[in-house]
C-alpha positions, 0 to 999 in steps of 0.5 A: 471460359468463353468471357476470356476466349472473349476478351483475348479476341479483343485484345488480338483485333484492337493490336491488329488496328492500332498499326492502320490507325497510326498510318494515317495519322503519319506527318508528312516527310519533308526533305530540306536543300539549298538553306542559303541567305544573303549577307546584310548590311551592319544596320540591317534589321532584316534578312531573307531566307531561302531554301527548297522543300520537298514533301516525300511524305502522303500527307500535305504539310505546312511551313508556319514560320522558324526561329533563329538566335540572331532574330526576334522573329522569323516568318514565312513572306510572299512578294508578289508584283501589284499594279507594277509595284513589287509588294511584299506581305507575311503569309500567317497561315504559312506555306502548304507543301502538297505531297510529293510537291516541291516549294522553292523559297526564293528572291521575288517569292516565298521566302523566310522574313528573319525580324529584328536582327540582333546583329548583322549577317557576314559572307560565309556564316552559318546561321542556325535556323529551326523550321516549323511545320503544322505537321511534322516535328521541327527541323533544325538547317543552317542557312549559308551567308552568300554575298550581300545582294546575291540573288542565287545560292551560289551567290551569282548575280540576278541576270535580269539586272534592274531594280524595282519598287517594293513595299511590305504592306506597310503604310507610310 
């Protein structure tokens, strides 16, 4: 009788710590706006994208890099202004998203690198895009095509106007 009064004990108090144990294995939370790209020109075979993400969750996150059917690869990328040149290289070990912290990808920064373009990205188009994160399961967005060199979601102008020297940790 007290082996099955025992048991039943047991039984009750693992039932009780599989909920807490849970919550902290919970991923973080991760609210997507302003999915947007620019249009490129036909022999392109790179295009941006840029997005704000937000962590609502209590857990740092990590954006590793998308996928999309219009590219070979999709990678997280950083520019970054060198020595007065303005250098862009990938950032494999991905984006950190601390909670309750936002993460703007834009021009001139963070941003989506989409690889080897299968065909050219149009004003206007909609282009499907699947997020991956260490943490949180993968989320499917649309990126909105803007004008081809629009520096804004909606499409604006960069108002500083000007240009610069970039490189893409390539050697030539």
């Amino acid at each position: 009788m007290f082996s099955s009064a025992r048991a039943a004990i047991t039984a009750a108090l693992l039932a009780l710590s599989i909920p807490a144990l849970s919550l902290e294995a919970k991923a973080a939370e991760i609210e997507i706006t302003q999915p947007w790209t620019r249009a490129t020109p036909p022999a392109a075979k790179v295009g941006g994208g840029y997005l704000t993400l937000t962590n609502k969750g209590t857990v740092i996150d990590t954006l590793l890099g998308a996928s999309s059917e219009i590219a070979d690869r999709v990678e997280v990328h950083k520019m970054e202004m060198v020595d007065g040149i303005m250098k862009m290289r990938p950032v494999p070990e991905g984006l950190e998203i601390p909670a309750g912290q936002t993460a703007e990808l834009a021009p001139g920064g963070y941003h989506l690198m989409l690889m080897g373009l299968k065909r050219p990205i149009t004003q206007g188009e909609r282009i499907p895009l699947t997020l991956k994160f260490e943490k949180s399961n993968p989320v499917d967005i649309e990126l909105v095509a803007g004008p081809l060199g629009s520096s804004r979601p909606n499409g604006g102008e960069n108002p500083s106007g000007g240009s610069s020297s970039m490189s893409h940790g390539e050697s030539n």
